[in-house]
N, C-alpha and C positions, 0 to 999 in steps of 0.2 A: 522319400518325402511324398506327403500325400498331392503335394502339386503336379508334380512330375507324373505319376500315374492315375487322376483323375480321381482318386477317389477321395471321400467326402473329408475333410479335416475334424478331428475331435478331438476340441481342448481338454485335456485332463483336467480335473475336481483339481488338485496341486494347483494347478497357476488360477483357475479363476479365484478360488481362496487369497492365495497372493494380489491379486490385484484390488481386491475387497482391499485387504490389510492397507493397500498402499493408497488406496479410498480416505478409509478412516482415518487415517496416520497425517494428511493429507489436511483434511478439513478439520481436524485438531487442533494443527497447527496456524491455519489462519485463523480460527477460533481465538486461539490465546493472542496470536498478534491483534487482532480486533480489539480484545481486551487492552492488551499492553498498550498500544495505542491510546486508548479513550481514559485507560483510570491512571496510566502513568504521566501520560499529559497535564492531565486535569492538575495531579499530585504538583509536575514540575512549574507549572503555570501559578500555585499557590507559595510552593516554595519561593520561587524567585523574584515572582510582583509582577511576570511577564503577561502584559495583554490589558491590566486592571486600570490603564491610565487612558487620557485622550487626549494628551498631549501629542502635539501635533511633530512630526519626524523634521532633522536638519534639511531633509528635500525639499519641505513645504517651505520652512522658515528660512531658507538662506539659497530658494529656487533662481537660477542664473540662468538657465538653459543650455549650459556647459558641460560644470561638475556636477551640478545638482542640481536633477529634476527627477518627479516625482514619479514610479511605474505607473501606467495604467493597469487600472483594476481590471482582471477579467476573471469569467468564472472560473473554477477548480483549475486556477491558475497551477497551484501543487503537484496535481494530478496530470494537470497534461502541457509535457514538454516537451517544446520545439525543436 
């Protein structure tokens, strides 16, 4: 191994190729989930009526401080959990 003996290491043309591949392959992939995301959403949110109303949730309307109370809002609440 070139560690072992000091001398300089060279990556063969073969793996950086491969890791190009696994670059592209890579950011493809969240490519489409980006997509998948944004127009599959949008599709199921049309389909089902989900999001279209402003009626107010059983937390608000039947709030006891029990069973039912309301989350607080925070931002990219989705995104980042505790």
């Amino acid at each position: 191994m070139c560690r072992e003996s000091n001398e300089k290491c060279i990556i063969p043309k073969e793996k950086e190729k491969g890791f190009m591949n696994t670059l592209v392959l890579l950011l493809i992939c969240v490519a489409v989930l980006a997509c998948g995301y944004i127009f599959y959403g949008r599709w199921l949110c049309k389909q089902w009526g989900v999001g279209e109303n402003n009626e107010p949730t059983p937390a608000h309307t039947l709030e006891d401080g029990v069973d039912y109370v309301p989350a607080k809002a925070r931002p990219f609440q989705v995104l980042c959990k505790r």
